[in-house]
Backbone bond lengths (Angstrom), bond angles and torsions (degrees), N, CA, C in turn:
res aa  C-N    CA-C-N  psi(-1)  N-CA   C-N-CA  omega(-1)  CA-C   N-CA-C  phi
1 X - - - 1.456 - - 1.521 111.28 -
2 X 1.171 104.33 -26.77 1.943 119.02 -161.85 1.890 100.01 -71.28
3 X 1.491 110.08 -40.11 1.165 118.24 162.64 1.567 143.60 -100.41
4 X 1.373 89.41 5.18 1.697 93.01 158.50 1.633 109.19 -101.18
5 X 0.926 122.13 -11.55 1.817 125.68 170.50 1.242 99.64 -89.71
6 X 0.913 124.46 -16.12 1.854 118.37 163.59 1.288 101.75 -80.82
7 X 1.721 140.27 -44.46 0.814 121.71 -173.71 1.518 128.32 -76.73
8 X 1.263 118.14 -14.30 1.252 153.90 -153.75 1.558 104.61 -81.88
9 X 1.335 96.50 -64.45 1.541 126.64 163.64 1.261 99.59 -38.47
10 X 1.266 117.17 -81.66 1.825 101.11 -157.59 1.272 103.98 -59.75
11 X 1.598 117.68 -29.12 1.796 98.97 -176.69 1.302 114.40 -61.28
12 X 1.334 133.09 -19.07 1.484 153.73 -164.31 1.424 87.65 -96.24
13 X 1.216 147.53 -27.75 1.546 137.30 -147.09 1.363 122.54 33.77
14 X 1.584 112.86 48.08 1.238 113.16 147.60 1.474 122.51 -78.16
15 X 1.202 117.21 -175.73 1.352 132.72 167.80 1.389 144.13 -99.51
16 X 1.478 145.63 70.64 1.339 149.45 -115.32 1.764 76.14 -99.00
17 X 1.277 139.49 103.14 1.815 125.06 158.52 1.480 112.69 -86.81
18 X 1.361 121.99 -0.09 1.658 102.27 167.65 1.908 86.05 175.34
19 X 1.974 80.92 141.57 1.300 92.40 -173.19 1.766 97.75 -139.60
20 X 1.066 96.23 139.15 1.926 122.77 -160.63 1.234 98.42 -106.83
21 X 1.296 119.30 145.36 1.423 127.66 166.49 1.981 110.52 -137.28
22 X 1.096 123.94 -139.76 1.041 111.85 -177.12 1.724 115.55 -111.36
23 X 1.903 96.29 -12.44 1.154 100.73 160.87 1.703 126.90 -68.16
24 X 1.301 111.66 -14.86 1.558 97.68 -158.37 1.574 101.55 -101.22
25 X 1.157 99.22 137.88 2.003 110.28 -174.39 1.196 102.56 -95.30
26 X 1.420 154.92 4.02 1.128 156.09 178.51 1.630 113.58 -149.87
27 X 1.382 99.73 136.30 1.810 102.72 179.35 1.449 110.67 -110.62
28 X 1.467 121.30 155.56 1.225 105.91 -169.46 1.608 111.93 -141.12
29 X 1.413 91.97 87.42 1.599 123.04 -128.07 1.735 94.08 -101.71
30 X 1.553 108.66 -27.93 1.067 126.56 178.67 1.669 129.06 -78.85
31 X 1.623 101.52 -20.24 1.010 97.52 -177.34 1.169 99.51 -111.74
32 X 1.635 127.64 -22.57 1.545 124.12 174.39 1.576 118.89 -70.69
33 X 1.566 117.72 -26.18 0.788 121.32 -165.02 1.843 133.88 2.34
34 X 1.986 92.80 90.37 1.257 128.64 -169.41 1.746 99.85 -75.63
35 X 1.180 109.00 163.74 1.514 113.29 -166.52 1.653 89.92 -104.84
36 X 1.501 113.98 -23.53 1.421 110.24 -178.29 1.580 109.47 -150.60
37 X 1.552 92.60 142.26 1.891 77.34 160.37 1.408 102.12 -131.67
38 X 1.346 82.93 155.62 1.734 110.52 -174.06 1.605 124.65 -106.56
39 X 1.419 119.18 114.11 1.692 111.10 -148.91 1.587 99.97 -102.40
40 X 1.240 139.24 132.77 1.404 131.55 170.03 1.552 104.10 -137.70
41 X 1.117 128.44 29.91 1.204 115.60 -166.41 1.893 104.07 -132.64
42 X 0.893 128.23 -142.56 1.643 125.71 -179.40 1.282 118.31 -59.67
43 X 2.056 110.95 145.80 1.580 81.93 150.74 1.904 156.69 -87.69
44 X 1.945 95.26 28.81 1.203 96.65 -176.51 1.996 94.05 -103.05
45 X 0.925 108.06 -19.74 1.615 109.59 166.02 1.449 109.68 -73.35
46 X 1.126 115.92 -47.59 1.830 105.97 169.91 1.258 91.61 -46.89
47 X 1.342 150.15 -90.30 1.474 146.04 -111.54 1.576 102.47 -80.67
48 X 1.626 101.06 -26.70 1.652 101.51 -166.69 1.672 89.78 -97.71
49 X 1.184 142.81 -14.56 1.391 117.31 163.44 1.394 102.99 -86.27
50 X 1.253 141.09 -62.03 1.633 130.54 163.28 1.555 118.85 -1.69
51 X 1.463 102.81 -48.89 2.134 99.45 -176.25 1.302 118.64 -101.70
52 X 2.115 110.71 5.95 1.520 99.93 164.87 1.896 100.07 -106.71
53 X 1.166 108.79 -10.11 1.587 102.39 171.42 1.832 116.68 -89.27
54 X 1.488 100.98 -3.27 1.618 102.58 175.24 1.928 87.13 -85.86
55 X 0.661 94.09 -35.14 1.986 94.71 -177.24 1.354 111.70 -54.74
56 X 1.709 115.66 -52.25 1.436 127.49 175.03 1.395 109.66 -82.68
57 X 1.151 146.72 7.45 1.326 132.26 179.99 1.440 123.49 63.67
58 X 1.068 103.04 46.20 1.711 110.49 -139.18 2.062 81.53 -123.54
59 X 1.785 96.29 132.63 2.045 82.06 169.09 1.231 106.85 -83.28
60 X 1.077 119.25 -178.07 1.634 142.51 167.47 1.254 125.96 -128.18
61 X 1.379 118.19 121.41 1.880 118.13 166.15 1.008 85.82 -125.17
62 X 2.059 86.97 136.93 1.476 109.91 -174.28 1.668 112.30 -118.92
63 X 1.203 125.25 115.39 1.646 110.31 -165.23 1.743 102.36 -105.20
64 X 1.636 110.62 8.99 1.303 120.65 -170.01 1.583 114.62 -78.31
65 X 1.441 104.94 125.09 1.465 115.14 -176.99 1.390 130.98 -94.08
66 X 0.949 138.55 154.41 1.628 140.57 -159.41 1.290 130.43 50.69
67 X 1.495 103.45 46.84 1.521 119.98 159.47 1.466 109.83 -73.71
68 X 1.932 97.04 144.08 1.097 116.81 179.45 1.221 107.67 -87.10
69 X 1.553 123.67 152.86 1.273 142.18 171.40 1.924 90.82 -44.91
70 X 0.958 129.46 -57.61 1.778 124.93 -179.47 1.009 100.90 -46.41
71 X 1.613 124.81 -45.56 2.188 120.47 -163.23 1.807 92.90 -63.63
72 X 1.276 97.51 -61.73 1.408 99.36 -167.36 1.631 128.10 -54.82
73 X 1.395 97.48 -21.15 2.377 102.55 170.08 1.579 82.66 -80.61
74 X 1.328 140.79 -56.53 1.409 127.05 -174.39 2.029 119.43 -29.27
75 X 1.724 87.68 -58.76 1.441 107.11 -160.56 1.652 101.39 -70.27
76 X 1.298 117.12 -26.32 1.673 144.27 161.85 1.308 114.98 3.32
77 X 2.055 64.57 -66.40 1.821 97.88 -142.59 1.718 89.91 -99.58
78 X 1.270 149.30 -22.59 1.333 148.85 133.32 1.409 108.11 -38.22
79 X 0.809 133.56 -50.37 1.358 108.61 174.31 1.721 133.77 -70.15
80 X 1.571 98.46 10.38 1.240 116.34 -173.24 2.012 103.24 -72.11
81 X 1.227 85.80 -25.54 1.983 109.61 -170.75 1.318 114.88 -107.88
82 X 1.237 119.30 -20.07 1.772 105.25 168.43 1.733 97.54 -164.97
83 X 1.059 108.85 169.44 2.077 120.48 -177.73 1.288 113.67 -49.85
84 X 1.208 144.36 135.36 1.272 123.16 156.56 1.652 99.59 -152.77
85 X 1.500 78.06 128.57 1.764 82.62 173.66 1.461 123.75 -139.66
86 X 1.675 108.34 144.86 1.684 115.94 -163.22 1.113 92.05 -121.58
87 X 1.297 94.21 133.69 1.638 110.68 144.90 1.305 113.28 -134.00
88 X 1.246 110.95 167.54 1.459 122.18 179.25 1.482 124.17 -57.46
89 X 1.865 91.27 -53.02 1.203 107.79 -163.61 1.839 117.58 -144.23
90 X 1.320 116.50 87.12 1.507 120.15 -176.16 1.409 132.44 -42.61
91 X 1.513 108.20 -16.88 1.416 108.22 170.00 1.457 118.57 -77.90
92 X 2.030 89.12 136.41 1.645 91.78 -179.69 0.962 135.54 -77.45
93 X 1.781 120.79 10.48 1.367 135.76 176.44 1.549 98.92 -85.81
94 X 1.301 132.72 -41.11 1.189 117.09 170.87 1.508 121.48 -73.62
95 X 1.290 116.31 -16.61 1.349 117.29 164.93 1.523 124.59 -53.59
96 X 1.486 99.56 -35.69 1.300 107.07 -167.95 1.852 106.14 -94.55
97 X 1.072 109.29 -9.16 1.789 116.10 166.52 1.149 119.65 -87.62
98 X 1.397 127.53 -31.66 1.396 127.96 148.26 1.290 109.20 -43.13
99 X 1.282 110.60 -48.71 1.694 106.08 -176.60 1.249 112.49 -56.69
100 X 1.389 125.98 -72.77 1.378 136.37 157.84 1.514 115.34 -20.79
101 X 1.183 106.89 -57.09 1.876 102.89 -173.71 1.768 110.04 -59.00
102 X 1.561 97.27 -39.82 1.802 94.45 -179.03 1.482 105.48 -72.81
103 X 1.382 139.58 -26.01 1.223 144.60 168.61 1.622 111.08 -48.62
104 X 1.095 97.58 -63.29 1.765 109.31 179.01 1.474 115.20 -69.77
105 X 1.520 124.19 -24.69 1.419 123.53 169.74 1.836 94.33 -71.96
106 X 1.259 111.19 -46.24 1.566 87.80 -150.06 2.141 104.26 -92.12
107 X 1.443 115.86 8.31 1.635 122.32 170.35 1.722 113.96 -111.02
108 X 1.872 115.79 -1.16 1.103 84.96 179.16 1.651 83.23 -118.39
109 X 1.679 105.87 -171.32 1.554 113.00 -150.99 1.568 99.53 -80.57
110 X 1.264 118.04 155.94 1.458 96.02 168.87 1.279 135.55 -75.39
111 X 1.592 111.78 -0.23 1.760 102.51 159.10 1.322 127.86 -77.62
112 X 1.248 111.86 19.55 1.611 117.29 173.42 1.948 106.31 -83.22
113 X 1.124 100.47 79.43 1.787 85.05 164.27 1.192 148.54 -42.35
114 X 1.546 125.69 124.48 0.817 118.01 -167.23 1.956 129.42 -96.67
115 X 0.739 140.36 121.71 1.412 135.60 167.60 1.829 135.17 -102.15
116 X 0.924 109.98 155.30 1.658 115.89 -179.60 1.528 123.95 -126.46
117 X 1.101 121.46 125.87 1.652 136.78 -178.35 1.539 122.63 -111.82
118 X 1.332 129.29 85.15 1.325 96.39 175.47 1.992 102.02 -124.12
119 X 1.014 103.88 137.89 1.406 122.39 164.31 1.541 127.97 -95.63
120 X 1.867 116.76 127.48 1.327 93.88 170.99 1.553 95.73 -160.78
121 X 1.269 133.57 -167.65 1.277 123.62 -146.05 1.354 99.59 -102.29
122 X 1.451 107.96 153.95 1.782 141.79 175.54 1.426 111.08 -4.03
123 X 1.512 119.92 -35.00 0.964 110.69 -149.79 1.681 103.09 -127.30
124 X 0.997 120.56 11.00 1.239 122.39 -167.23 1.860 102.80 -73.15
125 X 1.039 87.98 144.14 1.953 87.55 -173.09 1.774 113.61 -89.55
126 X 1.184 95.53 -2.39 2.471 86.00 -179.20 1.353 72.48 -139.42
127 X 1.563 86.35 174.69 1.301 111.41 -164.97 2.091 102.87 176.63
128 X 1.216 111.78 135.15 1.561 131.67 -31.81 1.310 124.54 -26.84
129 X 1.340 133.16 138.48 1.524 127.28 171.00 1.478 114.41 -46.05
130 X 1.128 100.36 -178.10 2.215 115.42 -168.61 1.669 88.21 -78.97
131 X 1.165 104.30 -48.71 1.729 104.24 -152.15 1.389 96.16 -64.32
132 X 1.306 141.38 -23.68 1.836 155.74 -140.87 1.421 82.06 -108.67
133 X 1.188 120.19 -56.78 1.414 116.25 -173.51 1.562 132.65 -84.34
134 X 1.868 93.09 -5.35 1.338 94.85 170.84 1.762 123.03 -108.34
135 X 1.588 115.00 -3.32 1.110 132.60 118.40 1.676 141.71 -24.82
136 X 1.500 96.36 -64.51 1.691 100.60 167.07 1.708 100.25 -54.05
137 X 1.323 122.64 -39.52 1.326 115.29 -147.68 1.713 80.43 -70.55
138 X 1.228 118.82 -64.89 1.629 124.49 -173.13 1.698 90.65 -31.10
139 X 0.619 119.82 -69.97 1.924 107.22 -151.39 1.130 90.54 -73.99
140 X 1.225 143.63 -50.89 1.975 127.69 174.37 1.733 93.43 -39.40
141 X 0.784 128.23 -62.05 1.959 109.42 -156.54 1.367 109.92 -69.01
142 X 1.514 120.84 -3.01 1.314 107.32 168.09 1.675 99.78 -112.51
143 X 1.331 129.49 -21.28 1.461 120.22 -174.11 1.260 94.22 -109.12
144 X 1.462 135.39 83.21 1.625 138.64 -167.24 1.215 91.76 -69.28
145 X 1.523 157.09 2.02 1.244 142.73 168.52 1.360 130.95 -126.76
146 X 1.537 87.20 34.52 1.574 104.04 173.90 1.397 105.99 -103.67
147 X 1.557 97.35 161.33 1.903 115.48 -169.62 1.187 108.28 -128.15
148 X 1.305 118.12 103.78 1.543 102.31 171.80 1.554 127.60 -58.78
149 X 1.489 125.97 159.70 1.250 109.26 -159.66 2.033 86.63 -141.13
150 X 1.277 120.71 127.64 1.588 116.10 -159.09 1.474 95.22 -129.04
151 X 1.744 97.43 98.95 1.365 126.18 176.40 1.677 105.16 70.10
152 X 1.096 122.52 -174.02 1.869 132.57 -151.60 1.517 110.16 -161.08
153 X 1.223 140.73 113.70 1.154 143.01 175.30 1.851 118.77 -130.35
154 X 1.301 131.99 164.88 1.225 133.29 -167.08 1.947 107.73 27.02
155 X 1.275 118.00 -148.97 0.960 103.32 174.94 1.518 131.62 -99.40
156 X 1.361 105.85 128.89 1.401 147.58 -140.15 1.723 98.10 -113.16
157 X 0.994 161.70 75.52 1.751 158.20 -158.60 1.678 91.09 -104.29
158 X 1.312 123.52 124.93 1.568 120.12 168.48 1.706 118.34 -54.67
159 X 1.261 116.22 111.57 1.799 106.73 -168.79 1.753 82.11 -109.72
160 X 1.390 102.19 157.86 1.311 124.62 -151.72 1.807 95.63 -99.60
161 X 1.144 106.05 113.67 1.314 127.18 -176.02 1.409 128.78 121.59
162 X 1.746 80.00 -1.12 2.024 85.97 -168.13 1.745 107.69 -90.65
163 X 1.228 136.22 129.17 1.376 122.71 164.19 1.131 102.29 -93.83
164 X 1.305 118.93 132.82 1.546 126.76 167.99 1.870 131.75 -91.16
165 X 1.156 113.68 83.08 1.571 118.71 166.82 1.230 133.38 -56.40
166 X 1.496 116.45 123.12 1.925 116.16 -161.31 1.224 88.35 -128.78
167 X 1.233 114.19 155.89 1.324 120.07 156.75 1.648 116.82 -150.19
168 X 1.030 116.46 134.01 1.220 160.16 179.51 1.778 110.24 -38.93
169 X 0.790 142.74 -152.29 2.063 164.26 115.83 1.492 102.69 171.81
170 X 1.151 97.35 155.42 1.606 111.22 -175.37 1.568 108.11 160.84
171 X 1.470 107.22 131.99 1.892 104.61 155.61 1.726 113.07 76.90
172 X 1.143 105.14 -135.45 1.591 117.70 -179.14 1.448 95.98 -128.23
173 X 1.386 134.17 3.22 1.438 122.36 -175.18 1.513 107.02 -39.70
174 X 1.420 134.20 120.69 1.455 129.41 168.03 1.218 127.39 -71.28
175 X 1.321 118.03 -23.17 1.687 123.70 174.58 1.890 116.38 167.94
176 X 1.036 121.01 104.83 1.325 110.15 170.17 1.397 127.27 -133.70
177 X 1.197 136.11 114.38 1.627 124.20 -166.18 1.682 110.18 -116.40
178 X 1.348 122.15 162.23 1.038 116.80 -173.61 1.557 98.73 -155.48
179 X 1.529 111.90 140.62 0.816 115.27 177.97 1.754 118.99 -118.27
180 X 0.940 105.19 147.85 1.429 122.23 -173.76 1.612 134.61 -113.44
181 X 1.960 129.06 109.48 1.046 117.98 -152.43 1.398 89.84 -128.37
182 X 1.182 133.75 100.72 1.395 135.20 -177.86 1.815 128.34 -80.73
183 X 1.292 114.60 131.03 1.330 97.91 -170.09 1.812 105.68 -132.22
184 X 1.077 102.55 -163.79 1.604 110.12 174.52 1.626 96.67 -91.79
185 X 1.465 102.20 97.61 2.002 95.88 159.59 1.778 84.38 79.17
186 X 1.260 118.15 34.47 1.432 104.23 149.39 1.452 99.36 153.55
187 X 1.557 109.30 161.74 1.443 134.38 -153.12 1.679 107.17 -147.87
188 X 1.556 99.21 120.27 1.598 106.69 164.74 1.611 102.76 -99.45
189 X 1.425 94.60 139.76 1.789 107.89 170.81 1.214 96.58 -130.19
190 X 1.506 115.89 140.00 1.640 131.55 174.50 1.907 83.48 -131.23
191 X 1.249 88.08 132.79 1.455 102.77 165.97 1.637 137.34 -146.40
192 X 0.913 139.12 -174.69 1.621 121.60 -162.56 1.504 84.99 179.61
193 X 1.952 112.19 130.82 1.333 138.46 -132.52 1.950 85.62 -145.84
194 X 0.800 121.46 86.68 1.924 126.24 179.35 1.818 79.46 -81.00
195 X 1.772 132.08 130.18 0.987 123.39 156.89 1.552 108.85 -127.40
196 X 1.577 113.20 21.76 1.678 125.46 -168.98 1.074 102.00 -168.03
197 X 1.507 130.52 126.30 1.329 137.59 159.46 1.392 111.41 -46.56
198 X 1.126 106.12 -53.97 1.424 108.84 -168.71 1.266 119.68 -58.45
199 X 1.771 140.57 9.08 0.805 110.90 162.75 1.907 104.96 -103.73
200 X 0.990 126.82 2.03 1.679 115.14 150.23 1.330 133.76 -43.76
201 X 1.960 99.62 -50.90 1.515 103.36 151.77 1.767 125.06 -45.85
202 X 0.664 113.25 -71.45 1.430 134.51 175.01 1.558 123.97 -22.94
203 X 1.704 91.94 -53.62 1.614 99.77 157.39 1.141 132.56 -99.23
204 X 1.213 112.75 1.53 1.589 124.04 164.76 1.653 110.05 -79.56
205 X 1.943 115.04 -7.63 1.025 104.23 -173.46 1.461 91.63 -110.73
206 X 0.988 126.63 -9.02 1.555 133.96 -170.81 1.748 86.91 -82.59
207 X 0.975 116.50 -60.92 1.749 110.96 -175.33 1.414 102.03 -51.93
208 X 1.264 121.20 -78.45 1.886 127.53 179.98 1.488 103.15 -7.46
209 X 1.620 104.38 -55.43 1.914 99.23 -166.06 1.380 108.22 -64.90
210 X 1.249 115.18 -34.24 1.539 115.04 178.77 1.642 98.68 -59.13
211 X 1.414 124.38 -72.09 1.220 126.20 -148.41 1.460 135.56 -77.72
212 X 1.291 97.12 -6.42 1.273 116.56 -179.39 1.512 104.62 -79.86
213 X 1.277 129.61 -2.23 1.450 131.30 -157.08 1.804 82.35 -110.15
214 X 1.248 123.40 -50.61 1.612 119.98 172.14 1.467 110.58 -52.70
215 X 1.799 94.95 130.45 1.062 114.30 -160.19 2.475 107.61 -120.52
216 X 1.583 96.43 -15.97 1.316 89.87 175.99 1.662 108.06 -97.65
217 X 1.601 110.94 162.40 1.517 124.65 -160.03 0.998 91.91 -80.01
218 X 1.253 132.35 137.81 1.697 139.90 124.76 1.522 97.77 -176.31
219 X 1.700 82.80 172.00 1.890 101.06 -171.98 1.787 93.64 -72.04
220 X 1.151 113.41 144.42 1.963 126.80 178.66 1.572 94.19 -122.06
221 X 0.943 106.66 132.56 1.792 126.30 141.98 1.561 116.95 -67.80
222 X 1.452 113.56 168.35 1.473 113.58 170.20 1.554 117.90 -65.74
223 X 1.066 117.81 -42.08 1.279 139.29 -176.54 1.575 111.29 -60.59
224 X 1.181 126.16 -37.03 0.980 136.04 158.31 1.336 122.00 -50.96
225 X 1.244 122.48 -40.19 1.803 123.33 160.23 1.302 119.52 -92.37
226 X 1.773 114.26 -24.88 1.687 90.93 -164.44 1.634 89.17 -89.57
């Protein structure tokens, strides 16, 4: 991701002034002084760029996945001092299925079951993905008595309230989730097809231009800017 938002950037003619990897023990944040930084990498590098840009006044978008309930009271309480906003997942096709999925949780009946699919390649390090899990979260706030249920083994009987999250690995697949609304004598599917990295970059840079212009503290969602 770290180098397709570099590449992205110059097609955009922005300005990349300093780029971190896992080698570098010092940032030099002071003399580049970036209008934003942009996190794609771990969550112990989120937390440690999070508490030298709460120092600089500096915002943060964070596209980093498999934070612990601990990263996130950390990132909390940083956001008490400058913007910072996470999402899972920057593409606006998944933006717009979240939309759809909370639409369809909260107009069809609640005996329509619900299920979750997401697939993505070999190497991806968490699992279920952010976006799978930030989905479940969407249909929990409208079905307050649903349980997520993470993967199914021996016997498994569908109990009524449970949404079930699977996930997939294999190949180079880049990202695909699908959602599932089950009924008597019929089935809604909302789904979302990632076939290029590059457009995560892309909308992670499309958000940046917006957000970097916000100037009061607290944690933001996507939704909140687009």
């Amino acid at each position: 991701m770290g180098r397709l938002i570099i590449k992205v950037a110059d097609e955009l003619g922005h300005e990349i002034v300093s780029k971190i990897n896992r080698s570098v023990a010092e940032y030099d944040f002071i003399s580049t002084k970036p209008d934003i930084c942009m996190d794609f990498s771990a969550p112990a590098g989120t937390v440690k760029l999070c508490t030298i840009a709460a120092e600089l006044k500096i915002p943060v978008l964070v596209g980093t996945t498999g934070l612990t309930d601990e990263d996130l009271h950390k990132i909390k309480n940083f956001a008490k001092s400058i913007p910072i906003l996470i999402s899972s997942n920057f593409s606006v096709g998944v933006h717009v299925l979240r939309k759809l999925v909370r639409e369809a949780a909260k107009r069809l009946p609640d005996d329509f079951d619900v299920e979750i699919m997401e697939k993505h390649h070999a190497h991806k390090k968490d699992a279920p993905s952010g976006t799978a899990l930030s989905i479940l979260g969407d249909i929990k706030s409208i079905r307050k008595d649903s349980v997520g249920l993470f993967g199914r083994h021996g016997k498994s009987e569908y109990k009524s309230g449970n949404i079930g999250v699977h996930a997939v690995r294999g190949g180079d697949v880049v990202g695909e989730h699908d959602v599932y609304f089950f009924g008597q004598g019929e089935r809604l599917e909302i789904a979302h097809r990632a076939t290029n990295r590059e457009i995560f970059a892309r909308g992670a840079l499309f958000v940046a231009e917006k957000f970097y212009k916000i100037d009061i503290p607290k944690l933001y969602n996507l939704e909140e800017i687009l």
